[in-house]
LOGUKE-505799 format. One record per residue (C-alpha): residue number from 1; residue in one letter; chain; x, y, z negated. Coordinates in Angstrom, 2 decimals, m for minus. Each point is the difference from the previous one (the first is absolute). Example, Ala and Ser with C-alpha at 12.3 -4.5 7.8 and 13.67 -1.06 7.14 Angstrom:
LOGUKE-505799
<seq->1 type->A mol->A u->12.30 v->m4.50 w->m7.80>
<seq->2 type->S mol->A u->1.37 v->3.44 w->0.66>
//
This chain:
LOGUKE-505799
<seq->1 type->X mol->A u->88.49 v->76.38 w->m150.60>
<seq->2 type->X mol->A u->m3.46 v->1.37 w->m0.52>
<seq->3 type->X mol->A u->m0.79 v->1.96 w->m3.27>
<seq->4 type->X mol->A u->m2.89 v->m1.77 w->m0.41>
<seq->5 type->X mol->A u->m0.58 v->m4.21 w->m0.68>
<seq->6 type->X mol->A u->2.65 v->m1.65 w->1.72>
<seq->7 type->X mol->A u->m1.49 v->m2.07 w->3.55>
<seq->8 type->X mol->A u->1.08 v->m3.43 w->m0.16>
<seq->9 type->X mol->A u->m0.05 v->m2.73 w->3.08>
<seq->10 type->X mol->A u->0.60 v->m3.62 w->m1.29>
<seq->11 type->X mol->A u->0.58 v->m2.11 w->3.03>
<seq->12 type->X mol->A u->m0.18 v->m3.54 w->m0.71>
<seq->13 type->X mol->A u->m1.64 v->m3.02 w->1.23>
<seq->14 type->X mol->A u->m1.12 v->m1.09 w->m3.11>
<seq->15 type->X mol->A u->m3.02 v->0.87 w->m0.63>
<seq->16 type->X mol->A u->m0.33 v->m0.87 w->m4.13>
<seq->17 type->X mol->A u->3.69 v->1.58 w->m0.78>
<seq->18 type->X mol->A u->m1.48 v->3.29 w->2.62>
<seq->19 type->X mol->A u->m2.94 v->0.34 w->m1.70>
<seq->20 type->X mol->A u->2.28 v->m0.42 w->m3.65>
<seq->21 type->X mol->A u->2.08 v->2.40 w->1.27>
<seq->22 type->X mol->A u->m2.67 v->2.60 w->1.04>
<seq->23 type->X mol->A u->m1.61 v->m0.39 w->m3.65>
<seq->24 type->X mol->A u->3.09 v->0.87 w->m2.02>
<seq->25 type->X mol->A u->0.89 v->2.92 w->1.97>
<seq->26 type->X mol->A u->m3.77 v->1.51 w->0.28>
<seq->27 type->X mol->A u->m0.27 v->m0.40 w->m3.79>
<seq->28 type->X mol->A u->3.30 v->1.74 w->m0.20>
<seq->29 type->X mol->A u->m1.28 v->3.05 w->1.72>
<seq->30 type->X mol->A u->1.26 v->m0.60 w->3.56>
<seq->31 type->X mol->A u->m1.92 v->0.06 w->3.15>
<seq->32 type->X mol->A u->0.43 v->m3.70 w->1.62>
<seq->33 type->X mol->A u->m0.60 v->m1.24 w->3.60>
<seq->34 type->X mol->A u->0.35 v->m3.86 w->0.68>
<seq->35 type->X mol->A u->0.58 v->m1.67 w->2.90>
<seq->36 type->X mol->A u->1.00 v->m3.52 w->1.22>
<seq->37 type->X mol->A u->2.23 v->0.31 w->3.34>
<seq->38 type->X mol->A u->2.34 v->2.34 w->1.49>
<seq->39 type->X mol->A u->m1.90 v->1.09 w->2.39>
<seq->40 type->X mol->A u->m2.68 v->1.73 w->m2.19>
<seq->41 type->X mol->A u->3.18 v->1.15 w->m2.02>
<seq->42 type->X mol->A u->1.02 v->2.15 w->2.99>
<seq->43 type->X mol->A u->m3.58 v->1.04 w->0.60>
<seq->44 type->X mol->A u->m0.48 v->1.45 w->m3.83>
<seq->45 type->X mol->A u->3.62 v->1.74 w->0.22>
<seq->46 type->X mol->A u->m1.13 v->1.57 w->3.11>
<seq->47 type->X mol->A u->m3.62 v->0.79 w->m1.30>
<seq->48 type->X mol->A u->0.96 v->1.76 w->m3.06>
<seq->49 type->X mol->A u->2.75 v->1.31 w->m2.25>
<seq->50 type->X mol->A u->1.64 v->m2.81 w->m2.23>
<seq->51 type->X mol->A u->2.50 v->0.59 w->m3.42>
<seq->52 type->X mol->A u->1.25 v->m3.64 w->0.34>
<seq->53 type->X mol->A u->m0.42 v->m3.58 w->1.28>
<seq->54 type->X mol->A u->0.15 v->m3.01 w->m1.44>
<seq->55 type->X mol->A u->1.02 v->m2.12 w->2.26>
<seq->56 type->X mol->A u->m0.25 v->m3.85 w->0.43>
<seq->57 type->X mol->A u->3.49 v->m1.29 w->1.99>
<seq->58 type->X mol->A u->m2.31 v->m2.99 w->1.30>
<seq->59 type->X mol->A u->m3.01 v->0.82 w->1.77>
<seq->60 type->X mol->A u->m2.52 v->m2.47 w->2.48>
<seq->61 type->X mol->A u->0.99 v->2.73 w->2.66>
<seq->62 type->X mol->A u->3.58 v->1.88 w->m0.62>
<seq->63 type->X mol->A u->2.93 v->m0.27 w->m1.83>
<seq->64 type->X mol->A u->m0.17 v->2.77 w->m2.64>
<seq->65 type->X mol->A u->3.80 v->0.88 w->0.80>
<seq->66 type->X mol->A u->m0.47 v->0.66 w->3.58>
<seq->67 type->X mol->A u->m3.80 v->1.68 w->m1.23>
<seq->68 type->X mol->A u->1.71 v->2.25 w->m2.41>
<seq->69 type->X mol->A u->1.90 v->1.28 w->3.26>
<seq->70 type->X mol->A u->m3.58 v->0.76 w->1.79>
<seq->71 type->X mol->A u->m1.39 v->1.29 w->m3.00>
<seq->72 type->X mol->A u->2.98 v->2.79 w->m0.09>
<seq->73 type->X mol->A u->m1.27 v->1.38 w->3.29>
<seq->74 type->X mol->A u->m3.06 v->0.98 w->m1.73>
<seq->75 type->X mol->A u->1.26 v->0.71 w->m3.67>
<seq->76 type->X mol->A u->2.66 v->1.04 w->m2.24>
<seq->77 type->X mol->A u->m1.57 v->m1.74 w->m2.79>
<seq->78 type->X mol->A u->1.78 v->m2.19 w->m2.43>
<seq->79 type->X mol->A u->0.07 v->m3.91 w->0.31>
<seq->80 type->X mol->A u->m0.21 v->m2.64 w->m2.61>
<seq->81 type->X mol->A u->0.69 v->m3.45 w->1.81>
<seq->82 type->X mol->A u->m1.70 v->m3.11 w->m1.57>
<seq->83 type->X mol->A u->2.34 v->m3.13 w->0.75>
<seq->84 type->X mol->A u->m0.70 v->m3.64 w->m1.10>
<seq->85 type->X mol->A u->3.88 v->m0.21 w->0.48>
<seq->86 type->X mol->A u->2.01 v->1.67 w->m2.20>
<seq->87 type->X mol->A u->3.78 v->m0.17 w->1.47>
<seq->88 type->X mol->A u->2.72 v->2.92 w->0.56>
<seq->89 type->X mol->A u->m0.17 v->m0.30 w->3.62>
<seq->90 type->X mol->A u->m3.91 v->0.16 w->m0.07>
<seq->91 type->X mol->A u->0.31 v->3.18 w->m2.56>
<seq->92 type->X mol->A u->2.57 v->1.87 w->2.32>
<seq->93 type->X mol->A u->m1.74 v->m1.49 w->3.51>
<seq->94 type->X mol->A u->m3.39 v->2.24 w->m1.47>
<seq->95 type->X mol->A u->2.38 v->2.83 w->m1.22>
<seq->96 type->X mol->A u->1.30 v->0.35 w->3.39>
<seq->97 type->X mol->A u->m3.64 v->0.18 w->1.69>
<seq->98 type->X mol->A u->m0.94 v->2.33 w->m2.13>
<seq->99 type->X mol->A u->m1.50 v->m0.73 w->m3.22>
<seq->100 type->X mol->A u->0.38 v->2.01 w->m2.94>
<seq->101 type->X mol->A u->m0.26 v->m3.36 w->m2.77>
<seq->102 type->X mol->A u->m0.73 v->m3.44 w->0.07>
<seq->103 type->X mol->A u->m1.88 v->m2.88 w->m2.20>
<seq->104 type->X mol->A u->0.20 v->m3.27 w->0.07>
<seq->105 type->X mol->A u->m3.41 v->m2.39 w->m0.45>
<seq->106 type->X mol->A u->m1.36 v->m0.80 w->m2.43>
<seq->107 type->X mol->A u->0.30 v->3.50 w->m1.76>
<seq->108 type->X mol->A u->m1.90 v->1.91 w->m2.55>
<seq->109 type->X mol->A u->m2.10 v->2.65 w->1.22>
<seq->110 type->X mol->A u->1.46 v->1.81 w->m3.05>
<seq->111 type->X mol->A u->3.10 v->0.23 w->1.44>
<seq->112 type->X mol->A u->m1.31 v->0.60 w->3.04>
<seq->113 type->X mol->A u->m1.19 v->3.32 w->m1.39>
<seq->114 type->X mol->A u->2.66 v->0.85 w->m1.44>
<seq->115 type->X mol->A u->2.09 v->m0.22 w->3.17>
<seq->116 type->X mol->A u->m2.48 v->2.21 w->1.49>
<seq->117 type->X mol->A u->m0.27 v->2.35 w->m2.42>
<seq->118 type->X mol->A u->3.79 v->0.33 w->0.35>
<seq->119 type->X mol->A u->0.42 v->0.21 w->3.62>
<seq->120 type->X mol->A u->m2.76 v->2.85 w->m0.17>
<seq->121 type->X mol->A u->1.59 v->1.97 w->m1.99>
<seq->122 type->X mol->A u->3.41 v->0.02 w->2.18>
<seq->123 type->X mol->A u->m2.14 v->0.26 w->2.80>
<seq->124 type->X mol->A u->m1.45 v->3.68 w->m1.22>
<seq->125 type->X mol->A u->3.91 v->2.32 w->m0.98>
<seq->126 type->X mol->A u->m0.10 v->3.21 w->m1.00>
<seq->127 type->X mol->A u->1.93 v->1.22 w->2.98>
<seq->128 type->X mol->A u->m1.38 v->m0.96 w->3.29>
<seq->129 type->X mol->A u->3.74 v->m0.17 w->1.29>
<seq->130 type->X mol->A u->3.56 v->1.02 w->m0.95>
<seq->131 type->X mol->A u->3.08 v->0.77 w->1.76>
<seq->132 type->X mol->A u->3.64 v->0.19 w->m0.48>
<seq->133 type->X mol->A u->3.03 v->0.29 w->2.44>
<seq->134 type->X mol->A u->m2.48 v->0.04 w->3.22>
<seq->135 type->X mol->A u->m1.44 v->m2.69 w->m0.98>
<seq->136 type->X mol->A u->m3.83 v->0.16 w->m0.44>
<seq->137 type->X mol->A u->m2.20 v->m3.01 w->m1.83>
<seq->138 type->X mol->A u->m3.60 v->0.31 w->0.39>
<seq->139 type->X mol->A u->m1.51 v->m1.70 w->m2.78>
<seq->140 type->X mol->A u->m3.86 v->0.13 w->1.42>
<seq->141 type->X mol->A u->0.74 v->m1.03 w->3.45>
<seq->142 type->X mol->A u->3.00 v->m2.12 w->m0.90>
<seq->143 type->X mol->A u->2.32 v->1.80 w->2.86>
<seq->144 type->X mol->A u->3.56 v->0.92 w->0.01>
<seq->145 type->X mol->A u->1.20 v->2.87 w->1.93>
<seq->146 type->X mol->A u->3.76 v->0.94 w->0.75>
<seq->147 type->X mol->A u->m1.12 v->3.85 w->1.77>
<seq->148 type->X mol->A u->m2.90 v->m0.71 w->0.12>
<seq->149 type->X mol->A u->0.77 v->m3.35 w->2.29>
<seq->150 type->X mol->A u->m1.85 v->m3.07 w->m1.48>
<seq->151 type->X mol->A u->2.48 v->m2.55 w->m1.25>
<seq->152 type->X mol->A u->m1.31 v->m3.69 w->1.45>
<seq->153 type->X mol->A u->0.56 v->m2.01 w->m3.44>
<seq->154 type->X mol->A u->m2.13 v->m3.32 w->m1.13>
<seq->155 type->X mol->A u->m2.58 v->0.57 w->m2.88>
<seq->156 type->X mol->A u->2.98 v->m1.59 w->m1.75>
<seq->157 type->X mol->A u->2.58 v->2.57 w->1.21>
<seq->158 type->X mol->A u->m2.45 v->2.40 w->m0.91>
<seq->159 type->X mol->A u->m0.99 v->m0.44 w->m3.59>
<seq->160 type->X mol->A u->3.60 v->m1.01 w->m0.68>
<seq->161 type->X mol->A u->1.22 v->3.52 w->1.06>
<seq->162 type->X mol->A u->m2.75 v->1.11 w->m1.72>
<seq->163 type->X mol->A u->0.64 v->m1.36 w->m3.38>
<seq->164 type->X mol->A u->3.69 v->1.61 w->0.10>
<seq->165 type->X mol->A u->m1.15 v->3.45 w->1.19>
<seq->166 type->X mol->A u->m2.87 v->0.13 w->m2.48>
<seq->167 type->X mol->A u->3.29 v->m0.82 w->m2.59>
<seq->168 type->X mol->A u->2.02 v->1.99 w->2.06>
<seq->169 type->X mol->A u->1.96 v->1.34 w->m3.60>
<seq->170 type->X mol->A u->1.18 v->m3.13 w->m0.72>
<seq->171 type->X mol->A u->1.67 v->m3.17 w->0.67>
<seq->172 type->X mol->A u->m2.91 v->m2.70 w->0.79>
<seq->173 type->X mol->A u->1.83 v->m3.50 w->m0.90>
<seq->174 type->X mol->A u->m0.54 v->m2.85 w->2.24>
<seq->175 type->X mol->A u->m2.37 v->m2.05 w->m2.38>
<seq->176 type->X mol->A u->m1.99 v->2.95 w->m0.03>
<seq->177 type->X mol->A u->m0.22 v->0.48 w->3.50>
<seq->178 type->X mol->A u->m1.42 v->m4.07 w->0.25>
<seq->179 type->X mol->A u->m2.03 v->0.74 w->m2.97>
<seq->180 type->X mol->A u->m1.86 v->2.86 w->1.67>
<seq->181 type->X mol->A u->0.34 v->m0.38 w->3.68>
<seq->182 type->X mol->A u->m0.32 v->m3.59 w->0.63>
<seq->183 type->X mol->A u->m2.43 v->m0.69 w->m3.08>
<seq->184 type->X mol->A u->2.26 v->m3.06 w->m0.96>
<seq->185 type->X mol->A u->1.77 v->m0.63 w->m3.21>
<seq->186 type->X mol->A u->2.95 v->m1.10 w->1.56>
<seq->187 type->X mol->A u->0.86 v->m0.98 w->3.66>
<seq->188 type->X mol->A u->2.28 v->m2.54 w->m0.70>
<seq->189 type->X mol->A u->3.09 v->0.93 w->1.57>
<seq->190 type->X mol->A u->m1.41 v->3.71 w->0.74>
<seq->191 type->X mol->A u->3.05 v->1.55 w->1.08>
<seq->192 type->X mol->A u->0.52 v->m0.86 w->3.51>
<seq->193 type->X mol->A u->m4.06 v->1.07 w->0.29>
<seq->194 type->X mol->A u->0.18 v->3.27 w->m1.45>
<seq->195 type->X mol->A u->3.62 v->0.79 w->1.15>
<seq->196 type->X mol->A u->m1.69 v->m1.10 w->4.11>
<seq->197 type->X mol->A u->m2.81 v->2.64 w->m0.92>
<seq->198 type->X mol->A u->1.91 v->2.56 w->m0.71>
<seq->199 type->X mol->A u->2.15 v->m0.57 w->2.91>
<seq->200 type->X mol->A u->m2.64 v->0.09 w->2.27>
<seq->201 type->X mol->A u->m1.38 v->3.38 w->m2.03>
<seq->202 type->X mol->A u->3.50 v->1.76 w->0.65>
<seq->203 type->X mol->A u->0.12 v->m1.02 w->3.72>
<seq->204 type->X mol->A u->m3.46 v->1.35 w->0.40>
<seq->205 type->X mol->A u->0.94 v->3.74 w->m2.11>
<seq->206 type->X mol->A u->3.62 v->m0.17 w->1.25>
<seq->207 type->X mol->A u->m0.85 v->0.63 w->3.91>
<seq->208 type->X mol->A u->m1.93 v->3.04 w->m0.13>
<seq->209 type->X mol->A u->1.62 v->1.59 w->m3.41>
<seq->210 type->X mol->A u->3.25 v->m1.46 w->m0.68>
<seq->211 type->X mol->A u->1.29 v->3.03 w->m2.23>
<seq->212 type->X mol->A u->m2.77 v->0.97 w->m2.38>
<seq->213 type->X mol->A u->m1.27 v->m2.86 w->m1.81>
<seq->214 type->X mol->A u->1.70 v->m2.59 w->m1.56>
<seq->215 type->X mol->A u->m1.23 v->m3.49 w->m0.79>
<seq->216 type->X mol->A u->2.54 v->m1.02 w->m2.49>
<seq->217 type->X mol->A u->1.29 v->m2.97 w->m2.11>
<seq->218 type->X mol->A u->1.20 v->m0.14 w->m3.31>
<seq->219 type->X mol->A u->2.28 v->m3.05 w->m0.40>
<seq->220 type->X mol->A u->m1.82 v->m1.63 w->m2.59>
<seq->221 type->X mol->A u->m2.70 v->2.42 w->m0.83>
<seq->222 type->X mol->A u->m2.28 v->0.36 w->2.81>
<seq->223 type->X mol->A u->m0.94 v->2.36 w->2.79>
<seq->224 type->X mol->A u->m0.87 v->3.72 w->0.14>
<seq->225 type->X mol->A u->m1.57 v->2.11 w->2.61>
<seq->226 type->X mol->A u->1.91 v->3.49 w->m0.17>
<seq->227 type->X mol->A u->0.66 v->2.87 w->2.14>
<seq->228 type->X mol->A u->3.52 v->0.80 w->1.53>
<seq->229 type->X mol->A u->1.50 v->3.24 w->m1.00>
<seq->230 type->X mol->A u->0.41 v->2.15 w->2.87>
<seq->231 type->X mol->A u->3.35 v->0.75 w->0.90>
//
């Protein structure tokens, strides 16, 4: 993220709730670019750097899940989805493509902000990556590295591995994990979700280093991201 105002592109269709939108976050000091369809979203990603999007899921041309995935090729910026539908299977379904936080219509363009504001702040760490075990997370580009050989993980994957090497001292329990990485109070019955990430996490680190990190599970704690002793 930029040290100076934060750039914004709202993409929705609405052109009232845009133009609302725009006006909140320009009085709040950031820099704000508006557009209606998908295809000028791609065009203003490509045109110039961007901090975050806010993202409408339904657009006249695109659906904003499969847009957040065209948007990626052109930006690692954040992505707060605007739904009109508010389910868990909507939440995770935008997760999974790649957005960052979700809101469901009508909202408050307080809140709004303050989701923002949030997701800014995470979005510009201290370190710009950290490593432990071989393992390499690189917060500004969102890449993992095993050796220096990218790790293919979801957005999903990603910030969930994320989360627990960021807390890498501790124990990170499992309502924490839904709390932070899926942006959801609760998942209903999250276990068989989180436990099928984190299977799919250790397939992914357990090919190419299957003896220095360690993707662990505390029976009724939570998970930890930890180095193996060498022997």
């Amino acid at each position: 993220m930029s040290t100076d105002a934060p750039r914004i592109l709202v993409v929705d269709d609405e052109e009232q709730l845009r133009s609302l939108i725009s006006y909140a976050l320009s009085s709040a000091g950031m820099t704000v670019t508006s557009v209606g369809t998908g295809e000028e979203a791609i065009a203003a990603v490509s045109e110039e750097p961007i901090d975050l999007v806010v993202l409408d899921v339904l657009l006249p041309d695109a659906n904003g899940f499969e847009l957040c995935g065209q948007l990626r090729r052109h930006t690692k910026a954040p992505v707060v989805f605007l739904t009109v539908r508010s389910d868990q299977s909507d939440v995770i379904k935008g997760l999974e493509a790649g957005g960052d936080d979700y809101l469901a219509k009508p909202f408050s363009v307080e809140e709004l902000l303050l989701r923002i504001n949030a997701i800014l702040r995470r979005a510009a760490p201290a370190e710009e990556e950290l490593s432990i075990g071989g393992l390499t997370i690189k917060l500004d580009s969102h890449e993992a590295l095993v050796d220096r050989t990218p790790l293919e993980l979801t957005p999903l994957e990603f910030r969930f591995l994320r989360y627990l090497v960021v807390n890498r001292q501790r124990v990170v329990s499992v309502q924490e994990l839904v709390e932070e990485v899926w942006k959801v109070p609760d998942l209903g019955a999250h276990d068989p979700i989180v436990k099928s990430t984190v299977y799919r996490i250790r397939q992914k680190l357990g090919s190419p280093l299957p003896e220095t990190i360690e993707l662990r599970n505390v029976r009724g704690v939570g998970y930890q991201v930890r180095a193996r002793p060498s022997s």
